[in-house]
N, C-alpha and C positions, 0 to 999 in steps of 0.2 A: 806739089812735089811729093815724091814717094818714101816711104821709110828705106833705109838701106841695110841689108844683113850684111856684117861683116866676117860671119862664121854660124855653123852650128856643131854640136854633139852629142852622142847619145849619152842618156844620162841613166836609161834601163832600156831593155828592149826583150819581151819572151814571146809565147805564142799567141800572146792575148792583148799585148798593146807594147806601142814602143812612146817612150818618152824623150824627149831632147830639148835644150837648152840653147837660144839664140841667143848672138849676140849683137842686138838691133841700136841703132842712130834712127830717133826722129828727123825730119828736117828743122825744126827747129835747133839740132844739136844734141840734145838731150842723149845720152845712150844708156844702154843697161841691157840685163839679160831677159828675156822672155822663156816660157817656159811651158810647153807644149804636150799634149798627148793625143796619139790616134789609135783607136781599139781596132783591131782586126774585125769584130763583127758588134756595129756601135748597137745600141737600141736607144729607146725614146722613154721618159717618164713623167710622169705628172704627179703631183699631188693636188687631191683635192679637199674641199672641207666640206660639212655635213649637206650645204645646200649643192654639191658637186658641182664648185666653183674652182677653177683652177687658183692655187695659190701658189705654187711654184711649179719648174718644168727643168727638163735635163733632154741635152739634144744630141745628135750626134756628132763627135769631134770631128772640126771641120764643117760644120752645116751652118753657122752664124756665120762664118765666113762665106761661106757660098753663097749665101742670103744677100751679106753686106755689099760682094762685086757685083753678084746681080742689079742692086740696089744704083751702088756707088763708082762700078768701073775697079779694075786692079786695084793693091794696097799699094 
């Protein structure tokens, strides 16, 4: 079963990224707001430590999801 949006809003939006605010049901029931952002021109980051081992990463908004359907099928 799929989650179901029962609305959204924007909650900022300028030349650089727009932000909004779902208002999502699990199928289990559960509901709450979700809360979102897409940059007009994302980029990629990493950090790494001194043996240049990635220890953390930052992706493009929307790219884990892309990943996840690829992966998983629709949400």
């Amino acid at each position: 079963m799929r989650r179901k949006v029962h609305g959204e809003r924007t909650a900022h939006q300028d030349a650089w990224l727009n932000a909004w605010v779902a208002d999502v049901e699990l199928p289990d029931g559960q509901r709450f707001e979700q809360h979102a952002v897409k940059l007009r021109r994302p980029a990629v980051a990493a950090t790494v430590d001194d043996r240049r081992e990635a220890v953390g990463s930052a992706t493009p908004a929307g790219a884990g999801a892309a990943a996840r359907r690829r992966r998983n099928g629709p949400a």
